[in-house]
N, C-alpha and C positions, 0 to 999 in steps of 0.2 A: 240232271243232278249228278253229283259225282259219289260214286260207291262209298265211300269212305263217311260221306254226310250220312247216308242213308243206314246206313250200319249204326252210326249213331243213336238216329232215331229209335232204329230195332232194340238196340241197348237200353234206351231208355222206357220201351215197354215188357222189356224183358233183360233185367242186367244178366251178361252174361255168369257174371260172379255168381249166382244163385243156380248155375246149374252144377250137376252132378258130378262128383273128383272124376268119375270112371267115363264120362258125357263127353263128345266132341262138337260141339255148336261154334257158330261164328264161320267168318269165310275161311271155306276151304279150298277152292278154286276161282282166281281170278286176281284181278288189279284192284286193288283198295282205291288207286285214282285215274279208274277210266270213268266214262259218261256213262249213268244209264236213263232210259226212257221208259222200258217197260221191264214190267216182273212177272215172271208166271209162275204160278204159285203151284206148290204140290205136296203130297207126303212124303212123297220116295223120288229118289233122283235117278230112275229106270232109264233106260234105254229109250223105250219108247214116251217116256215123260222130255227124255232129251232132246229127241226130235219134233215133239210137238210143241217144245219151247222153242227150238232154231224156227220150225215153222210159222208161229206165232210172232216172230220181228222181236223176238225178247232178247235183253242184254243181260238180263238176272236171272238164275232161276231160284225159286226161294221156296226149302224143304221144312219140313219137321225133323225129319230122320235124316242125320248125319251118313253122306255117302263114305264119308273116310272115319272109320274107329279106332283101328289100330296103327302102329307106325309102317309105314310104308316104307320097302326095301327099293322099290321101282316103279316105273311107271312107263308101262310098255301095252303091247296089244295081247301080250300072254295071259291077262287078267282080265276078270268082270271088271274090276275096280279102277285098273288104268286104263282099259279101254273108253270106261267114260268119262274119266277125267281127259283124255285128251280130244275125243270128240266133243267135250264142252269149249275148252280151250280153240280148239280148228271152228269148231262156231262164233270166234269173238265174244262168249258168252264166261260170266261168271258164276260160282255156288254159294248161295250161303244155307244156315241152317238155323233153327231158332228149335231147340229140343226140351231138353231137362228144365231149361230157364225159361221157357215159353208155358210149360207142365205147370210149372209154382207158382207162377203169376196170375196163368189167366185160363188153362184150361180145363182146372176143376169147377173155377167160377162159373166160364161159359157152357158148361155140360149141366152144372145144377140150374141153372138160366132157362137151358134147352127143356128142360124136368119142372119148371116151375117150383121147383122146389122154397119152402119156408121158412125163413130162418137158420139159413146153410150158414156152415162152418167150413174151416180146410178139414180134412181127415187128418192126414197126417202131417204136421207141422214139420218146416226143411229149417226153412230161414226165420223165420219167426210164426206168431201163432196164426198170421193174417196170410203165409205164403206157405205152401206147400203142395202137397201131392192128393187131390179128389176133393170131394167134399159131399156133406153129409146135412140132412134136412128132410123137413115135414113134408108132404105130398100136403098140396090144397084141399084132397078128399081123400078117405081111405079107398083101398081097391082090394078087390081080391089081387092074389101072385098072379095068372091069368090076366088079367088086367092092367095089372103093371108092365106086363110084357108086350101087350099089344101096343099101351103107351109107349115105351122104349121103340119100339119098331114104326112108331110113327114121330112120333119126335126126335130121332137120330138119320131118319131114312134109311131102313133095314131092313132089308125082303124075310129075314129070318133070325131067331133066337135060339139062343138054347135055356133051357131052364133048370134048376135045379129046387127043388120043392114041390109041398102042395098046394097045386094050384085055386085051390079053395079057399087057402090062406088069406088071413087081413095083413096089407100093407100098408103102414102109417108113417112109418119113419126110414129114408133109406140110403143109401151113400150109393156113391159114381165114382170109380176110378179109370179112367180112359185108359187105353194101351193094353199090357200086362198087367192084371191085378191082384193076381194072388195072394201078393204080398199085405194087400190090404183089408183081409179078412177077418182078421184078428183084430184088425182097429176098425172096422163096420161093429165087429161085435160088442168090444169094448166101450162103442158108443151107442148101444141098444139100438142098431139099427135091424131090421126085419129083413131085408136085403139089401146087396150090394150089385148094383151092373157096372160091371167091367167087359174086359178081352181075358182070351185066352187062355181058359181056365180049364186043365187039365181033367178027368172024370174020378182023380184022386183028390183033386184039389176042390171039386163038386162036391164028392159024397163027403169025404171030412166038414165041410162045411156046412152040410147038411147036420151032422153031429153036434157041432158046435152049437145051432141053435137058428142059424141064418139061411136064407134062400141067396140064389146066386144066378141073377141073368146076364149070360154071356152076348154082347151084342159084337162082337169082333173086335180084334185089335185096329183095323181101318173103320171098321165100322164108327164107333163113336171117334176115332180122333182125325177123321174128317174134317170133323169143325175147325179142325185146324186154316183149312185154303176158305173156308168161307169168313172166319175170322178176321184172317189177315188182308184177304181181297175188300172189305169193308173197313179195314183199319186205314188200310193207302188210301185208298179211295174217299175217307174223308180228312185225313192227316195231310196226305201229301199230294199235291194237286197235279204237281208237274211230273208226278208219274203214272202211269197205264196198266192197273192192276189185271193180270189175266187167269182165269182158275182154271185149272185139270180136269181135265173131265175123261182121262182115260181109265179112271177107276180102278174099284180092289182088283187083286191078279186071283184070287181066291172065287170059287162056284162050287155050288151041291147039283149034285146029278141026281 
């Protein structure tokens, strides 16, 4: 298949238009019309993500997180950033990325999916009411906070949470915002949610939340948008036949000692 098709297709389950002014998705390294055969799919476009995709026979490698955000003055061995833009390149390999417009589309869906969640909504509305950023929805049974956590940690595959609350608490109603979520606390609350699981949530950004009214489990920023490579490894693999969806499995760069 020829990159340029394939990108297509990516557009069309994710238009690029619907991502963020500040977002850099779409190919950023590589031929719009060379051949590819296989993709390996990942979060981050690491070093060692790089190598396990040349090792893998892959022609693509296909991120969530944009390797290049701001403009580039160069592209030499003096940087993290050109160093692997050009070892992708010396690979025969190309980058693409599906970010902010992959966010609005489909990964508040597939996280309330992951949650069994009831009657979800988007949280925060980007592009219209139906696309945006998380989403929010009934639990099939109430849980104690305690219990919602342990769910979160088995339905995202997470060795570990952090919680903010009491964990005695009843949870009925609760919003998911993958990645960073802080931002989305105010619109959990605004939509009488009980908690919100997200990434990244600062012990400021905890306790204030805690005031506000809301419980807050933090499952990491890889942690739930993982789903991302499992996603999209399932999207090829029934969409496009004539190519070789392959997943990452080098995992988060993050451990608790």
């Amino acid at each position: 298949m020829i990159l340029k098709d394939f990108i297509g297709i990516m557009n069309g389950l994710a238009p690029v238009q619907f991502s963020e002014g500040w977002d850099n998705p779409g190919l950023l390294v590589g031929d719009a019309d060379m051949d590819i055969s296989r993709v390996y799919i990942a979060l981050d476009a690491t070093s060692e993500v790089i190598e396990a995709a040349h090792d893998a026979g892959a022609d693509l490698i296909l991120t969530h997180h944009p390797l290049i955000f701001k403009p580039v003055r160069h592209v030499s061995s003096d940087d993290y950033v050109g160093r692997r833009v050009m070892k992708i390149l010396s690979c025969g390999m190309a980058l693409f990325a599906m970010h902010t417009d992959f966010d609005v589309t489909c990964m508040g869906t597939e996280a309330a999916t992951r949650l069994g969640l009831i009657e979800s909504k988007v949280l925060e509305p980007t592009v219209s009411e139906d696309y945006g950023l998380g989403a929010f929805g009934y639990l099939k049974e109430d849980l104690k906070l305690k219990e919602l956590a342990e769910k979160v940690k088995d339905d995202f595959e997470v060795d570990h949470v952090t919680v903010y609350g009491d964990p005695e608490s009843t949870m009925v109603k609760v919003a998911v915002l993958p990645g960073s979520g802080a931002s989305g606390i105010d619109a959990a609350c605004m939509e009488g949610c009980d908690a919100l699981i997200t990434g990244d949530i600062s012990h400021h950004d905890g306790t204030d939340a805690l005031e506000k009214g809301i419980s807050i489990i933090d499952a990491g920023h890889y942690g739930i948008e993982k789903l991302f490579i499992g996603f999209m490894y399932r999207f090829i693999g029934d969409k496009i036949k004539e190519i070789e969806a392959v997943e990452d499995k080098t995992g988060d760069k993050a451990w608790l000692i």
